[in-house]
N, C-alpha and C positions, 0 to 999 in steps of 0.2 A: 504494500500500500504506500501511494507517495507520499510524501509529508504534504500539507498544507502552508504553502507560502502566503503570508497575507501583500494585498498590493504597496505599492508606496504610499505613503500620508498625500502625496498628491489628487488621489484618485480615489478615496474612500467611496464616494458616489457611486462610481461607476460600480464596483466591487459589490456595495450593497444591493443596486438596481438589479447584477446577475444575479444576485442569490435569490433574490426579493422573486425575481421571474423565475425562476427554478423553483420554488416555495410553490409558487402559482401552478406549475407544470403538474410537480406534484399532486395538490388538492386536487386537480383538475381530473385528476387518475380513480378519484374516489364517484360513489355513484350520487353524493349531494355532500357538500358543503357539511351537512348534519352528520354524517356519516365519517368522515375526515375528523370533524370535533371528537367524534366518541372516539377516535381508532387513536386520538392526540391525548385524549385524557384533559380537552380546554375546551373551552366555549366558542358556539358555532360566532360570537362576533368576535372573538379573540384571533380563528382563525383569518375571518377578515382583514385582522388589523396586520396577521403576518405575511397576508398575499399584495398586500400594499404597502410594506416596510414601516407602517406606524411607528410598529412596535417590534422587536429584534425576538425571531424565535430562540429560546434554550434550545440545547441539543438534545435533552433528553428526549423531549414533543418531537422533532427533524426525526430523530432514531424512532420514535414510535411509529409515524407516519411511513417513514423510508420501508421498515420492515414490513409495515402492511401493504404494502403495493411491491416488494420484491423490488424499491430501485436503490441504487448502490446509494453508500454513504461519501463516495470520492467525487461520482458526480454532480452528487447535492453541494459537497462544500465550494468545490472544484470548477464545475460545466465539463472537464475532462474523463474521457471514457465512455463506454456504456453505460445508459441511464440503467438498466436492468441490470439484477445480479445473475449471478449464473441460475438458473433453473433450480428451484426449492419450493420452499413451504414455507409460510409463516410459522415463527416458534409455537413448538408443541406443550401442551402440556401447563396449560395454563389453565387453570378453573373456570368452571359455569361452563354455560353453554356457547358452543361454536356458531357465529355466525357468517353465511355465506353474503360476499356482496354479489351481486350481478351486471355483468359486462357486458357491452353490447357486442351482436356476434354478425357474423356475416349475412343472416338467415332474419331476417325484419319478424322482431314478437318473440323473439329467441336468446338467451343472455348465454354464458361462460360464468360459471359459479367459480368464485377465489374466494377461497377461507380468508375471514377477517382476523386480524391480531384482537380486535374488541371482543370481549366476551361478555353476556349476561347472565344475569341470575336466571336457571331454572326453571319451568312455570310448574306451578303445583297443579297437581294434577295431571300431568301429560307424562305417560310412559317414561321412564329415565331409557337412554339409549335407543329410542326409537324416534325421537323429535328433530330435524332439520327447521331452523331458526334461518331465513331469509330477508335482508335489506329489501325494503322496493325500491327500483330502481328510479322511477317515473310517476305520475300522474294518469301515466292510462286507465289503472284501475280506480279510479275515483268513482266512481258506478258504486263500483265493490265495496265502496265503505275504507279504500284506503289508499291513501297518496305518498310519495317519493320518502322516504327517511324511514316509514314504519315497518317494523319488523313482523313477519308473520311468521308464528310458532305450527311447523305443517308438522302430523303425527305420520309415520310412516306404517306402513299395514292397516290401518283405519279405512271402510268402506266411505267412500265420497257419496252424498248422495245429492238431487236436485237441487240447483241456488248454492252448494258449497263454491270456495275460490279454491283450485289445486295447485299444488304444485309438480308438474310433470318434469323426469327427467327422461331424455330421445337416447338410444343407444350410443350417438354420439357424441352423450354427454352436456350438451345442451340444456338447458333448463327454461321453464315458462312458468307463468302464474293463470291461469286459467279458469275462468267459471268451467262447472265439473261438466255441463251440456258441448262446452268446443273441445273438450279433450279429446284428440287424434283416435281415433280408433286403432286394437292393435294391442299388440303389450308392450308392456316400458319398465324401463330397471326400478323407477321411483314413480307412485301414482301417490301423493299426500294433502288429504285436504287440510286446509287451515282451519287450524281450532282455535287460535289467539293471534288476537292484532296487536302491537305494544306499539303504540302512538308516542311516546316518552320515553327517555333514556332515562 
């Protein structure tokens, strides 16, 4: 890993403007703004304040953010190398429940599920090890009773029945949030409706 040279006192501007755009690049990786705060452990105006240089992010929030999204730490400090780390995971092994974010994928209504480094509490009542916890991505389902940032707690093995919202996984991995009536006909590795919508972090 190279050292970090910092600029000359001539140029502080310039230095912070890159970072400041790289901070932005980053957020920009997550599926809202709300989603980035929680993966940061700061508040969704906090991180505002670090995607417009306000205010100077700590490294610890950069290190939380960076390992949620898999991008290096040299090109956050730096702009130099590849934004991505090599091919991983988010750290294992962290308590509460996994939540997946959802990516947008080549396939329009179809996401790429990335384990988030954020995790929550539990929902009581829901199977322990059979729950898959989902970011929305967007505002399409606003019908559904639920928009961009809310987390939907899906039970996996649970029969889906009429008016439920599922969540379907395609054999190639792919993932949707779906009223249970447009589910693809067919079988799929994951058919889980939503039992809890968590509106609040």
């Amino acid at each position: 890993m190279q050292a970090f040279t910092a600029p000359a006192p001539a140029d502080p501007d310039i230095a912070n403007d890159s970072l400041t755009a790289r901070i932005s690049v980053l957020v920009g990786l997550f599926p809202t703004r709300r989603a980035a705060a929680a993966a940061g452990g700061i508040s969704v105006d906090q991180v505002g304040r670090y995607m417009v240089g306000v205010n100077a992010a700590p490294f610890p929030v950069l290190a939380r953010l960076a390992a949620a999204q898999g991008v290096s730490l040299d090109w956050l400090a730096t702009g130099r190398g590849p934004m991505r780390r090599e091919p991983g995971t988010p750290p294992a092994g962290l308590p509460g429940q996994e939540v997946w974010g959802l990516f947008p994928s080549e396939v329009p209504g179809w996401f790429r599920p990335v384990p988030m480094a954020v995790r929550l509490p539990p929902m009581p009542g829901l199977p322990e090890g059979e729950v898959v916890a989902v970011m929305v991505p967007d505002d399409s389902l606003r019908g559904e009773g639920v928009r961009g940032g809310h987390v939907c707690y899906c039970a996996a093995g649970s029969q889906p029945f009429a008016g439920d919202l599922v969540l379907v996984r395609r054999e190639d991995g792919l993932v949707a949030l779906l009223p249970a009536e447009r589910v693809p006909a067919g079988r799929h590795p994951l058919v889980a409706p939503v039992m809890v919508v968590r509106r609040k972090w």
